[in-house]
C-alpha positions as CSV (number, residue, x, y, z in Angstrom):
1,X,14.7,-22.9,4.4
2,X,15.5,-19.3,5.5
3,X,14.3,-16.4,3.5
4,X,16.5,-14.0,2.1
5,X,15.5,-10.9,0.7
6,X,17.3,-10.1,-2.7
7,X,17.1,-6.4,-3.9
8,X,14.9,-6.1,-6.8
9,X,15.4,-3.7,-9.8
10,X,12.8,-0.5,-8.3
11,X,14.7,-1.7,-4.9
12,X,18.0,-0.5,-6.3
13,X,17.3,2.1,-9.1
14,X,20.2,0.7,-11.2
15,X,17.6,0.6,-14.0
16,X,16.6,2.7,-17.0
17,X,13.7,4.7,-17.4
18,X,12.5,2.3,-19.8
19,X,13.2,-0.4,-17.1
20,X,11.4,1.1,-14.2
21,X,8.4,1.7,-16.2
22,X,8.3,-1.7,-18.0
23,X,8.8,-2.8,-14.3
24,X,6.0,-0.8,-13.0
25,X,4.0,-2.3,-15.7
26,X,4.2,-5.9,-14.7
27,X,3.3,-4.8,-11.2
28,X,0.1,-3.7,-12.5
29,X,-0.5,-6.8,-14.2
30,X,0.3,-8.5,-10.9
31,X,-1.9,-6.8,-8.9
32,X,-4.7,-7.1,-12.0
33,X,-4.5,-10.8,-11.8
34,X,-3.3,-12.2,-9.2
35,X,-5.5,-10.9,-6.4
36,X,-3.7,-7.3,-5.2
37,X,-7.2,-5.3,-6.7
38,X,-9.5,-7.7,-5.3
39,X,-8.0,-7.9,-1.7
40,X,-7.3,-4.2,-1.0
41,X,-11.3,-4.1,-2.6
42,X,-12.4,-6.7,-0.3
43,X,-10.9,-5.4,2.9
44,X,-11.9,-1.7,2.4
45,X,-15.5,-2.5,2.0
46,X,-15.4,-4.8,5.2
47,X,-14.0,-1.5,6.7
48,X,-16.4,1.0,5.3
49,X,-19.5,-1.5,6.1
50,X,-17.8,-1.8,9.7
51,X,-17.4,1.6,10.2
52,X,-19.9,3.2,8.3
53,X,-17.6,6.2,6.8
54,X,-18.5,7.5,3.8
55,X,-14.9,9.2,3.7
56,X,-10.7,7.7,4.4
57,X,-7.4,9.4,4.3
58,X,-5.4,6.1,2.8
59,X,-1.4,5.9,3.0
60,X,0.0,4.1,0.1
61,X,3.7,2.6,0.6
62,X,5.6,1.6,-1.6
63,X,2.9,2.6,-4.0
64,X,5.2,2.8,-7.4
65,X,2.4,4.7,-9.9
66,X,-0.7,4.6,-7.4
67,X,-2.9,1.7,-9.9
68,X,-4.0,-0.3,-7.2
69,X,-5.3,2.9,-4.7
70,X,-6.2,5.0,-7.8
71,X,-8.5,2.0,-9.7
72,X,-10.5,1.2,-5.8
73,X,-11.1,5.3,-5.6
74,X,-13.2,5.3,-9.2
75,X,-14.9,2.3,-7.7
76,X,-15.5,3.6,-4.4
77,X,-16.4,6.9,-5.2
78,X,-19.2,5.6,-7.5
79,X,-21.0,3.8,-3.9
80,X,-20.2,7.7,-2.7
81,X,-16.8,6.1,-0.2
82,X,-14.3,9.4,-0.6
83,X,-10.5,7.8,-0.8
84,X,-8.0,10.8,-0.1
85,X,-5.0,8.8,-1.3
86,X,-1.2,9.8,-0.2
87,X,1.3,7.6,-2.2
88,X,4.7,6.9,-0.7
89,X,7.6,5.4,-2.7
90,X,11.2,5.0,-2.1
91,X,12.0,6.9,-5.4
92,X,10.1,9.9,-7.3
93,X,10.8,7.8,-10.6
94,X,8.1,5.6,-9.2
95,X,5.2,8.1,-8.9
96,X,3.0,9.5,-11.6
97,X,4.0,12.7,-13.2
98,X,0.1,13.9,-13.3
99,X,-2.5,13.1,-10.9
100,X,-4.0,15.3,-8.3
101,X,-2.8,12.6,-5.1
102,X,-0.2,14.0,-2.7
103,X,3.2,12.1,-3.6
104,X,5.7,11.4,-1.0
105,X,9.4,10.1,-1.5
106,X,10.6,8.4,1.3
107,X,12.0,5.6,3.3
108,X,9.2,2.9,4.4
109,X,11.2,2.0,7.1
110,X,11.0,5.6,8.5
111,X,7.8,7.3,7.5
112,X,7.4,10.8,7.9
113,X,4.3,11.3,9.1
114,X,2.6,11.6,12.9
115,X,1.0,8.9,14.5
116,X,-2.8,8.6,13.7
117,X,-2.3,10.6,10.4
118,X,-4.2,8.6,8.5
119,X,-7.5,6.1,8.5
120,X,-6.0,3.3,6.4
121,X,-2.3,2.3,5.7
122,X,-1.5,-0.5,3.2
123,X,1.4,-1.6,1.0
124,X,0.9,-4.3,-2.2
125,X,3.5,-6.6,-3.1
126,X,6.1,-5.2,-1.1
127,X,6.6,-6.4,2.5
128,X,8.9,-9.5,1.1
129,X,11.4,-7.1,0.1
130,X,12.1,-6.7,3.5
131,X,14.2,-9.0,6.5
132,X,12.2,-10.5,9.2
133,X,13.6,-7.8,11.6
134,X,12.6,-4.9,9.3
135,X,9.1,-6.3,8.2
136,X,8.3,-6.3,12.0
137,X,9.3,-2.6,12.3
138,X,7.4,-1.8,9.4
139,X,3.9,-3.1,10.8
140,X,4.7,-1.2,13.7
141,X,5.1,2.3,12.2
142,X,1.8,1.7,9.8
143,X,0.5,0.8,13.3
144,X,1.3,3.7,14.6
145,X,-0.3,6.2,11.6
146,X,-3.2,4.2,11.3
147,X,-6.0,6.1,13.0
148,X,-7.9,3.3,14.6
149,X,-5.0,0.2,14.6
150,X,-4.2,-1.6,12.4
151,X,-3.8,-5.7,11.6
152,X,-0.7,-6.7,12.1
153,X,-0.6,-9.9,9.9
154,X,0.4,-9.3,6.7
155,X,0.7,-11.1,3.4
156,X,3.0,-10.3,0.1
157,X,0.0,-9.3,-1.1
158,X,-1.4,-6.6,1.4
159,X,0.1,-5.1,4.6
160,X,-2.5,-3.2,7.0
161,X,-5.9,-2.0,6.7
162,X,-7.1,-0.2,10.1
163,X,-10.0,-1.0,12.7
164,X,-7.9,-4.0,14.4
165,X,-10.7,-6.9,14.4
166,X,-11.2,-6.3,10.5
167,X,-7.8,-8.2,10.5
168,X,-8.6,-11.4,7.3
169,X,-6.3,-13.3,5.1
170,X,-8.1,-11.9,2.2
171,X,-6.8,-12.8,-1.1
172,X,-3.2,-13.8,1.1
């Protein structure tokens, strides 16, 4: 069986405001239960412990209302880890109105931003949206803005997390 991408509704933005955020919503609830907090939690403490940084510029794509980066910066920042969080998404209907994180709208297949700009790049729940061809593409560029590498497998559930030998099927 071949896989076939099929647009989704926050792929196409045929849908209502109500739509988006009721969409949005089950996202979180996704991500609650069903492994997208604990594995993005999991993999940045194996990188912090690795690394022993107190402090990471993190590049969310596809981030839709930032829950998963903006629940693991309360956490971390009460061990004293520092998570400066950029959220990209396709659409500005998808990002908070409020919140002090920068918020980017933009293509995931064409980030704009220069290699190395950030420590960490990740994605939840969004690299089956995309072919075979594009997917690959994608690792490269979050590659390529991760500061230090990044791992290059990646799972519906979590895309890349820096420092190359941290790569783990975490959660996947």
């Amino acid at each position: 069986m071949q896989r076939r991408p099929t647009p989704e509704l926050l792929d196409t933005d045929s849908g209502t405001p109500k739509e988006i955020s009721d969409s949005l919503s089950d996202l979180r609830w996704f991500n609650r239960w069903f492994g997208g907090i604990a594995t993005s939690r999991k993999l940045l403490s194996r990188v912090a412990q690795k690394t022993g940084k107190t402090e990471f510029s993190w590049l969310e794509v596809a981030g839709g209302d930032g829950f998963v980066p903006n629940i693991l910066q309360k956490e971390f920042e009460r061990s004293g880890i520092r998570l400066r969080i950029t959220l990209l998404d396709r659409a500005f209907s998808h990002l908070p109105k409020n919140g002090t994180m920068p918020k980017i709208a933009a293509d995931a297949l064409s980030l704009p931003f220069r290699d190395s700009a950030f420590d960490l790049v990740s994605c939840s729940l969004f690299v089956h949206h995309l072919s075979p061809e594009q997917a690959t593409e994608f690792f490269r560029n979050a590659t390529d803005l991760a500061s230090r590498g990044s791992c290059k497998r990646g799972s519906a559930t979590k895309l890349s997390i820096p420092y190359g030998s941290d790569c783990m099927e975490a959660g996947a």
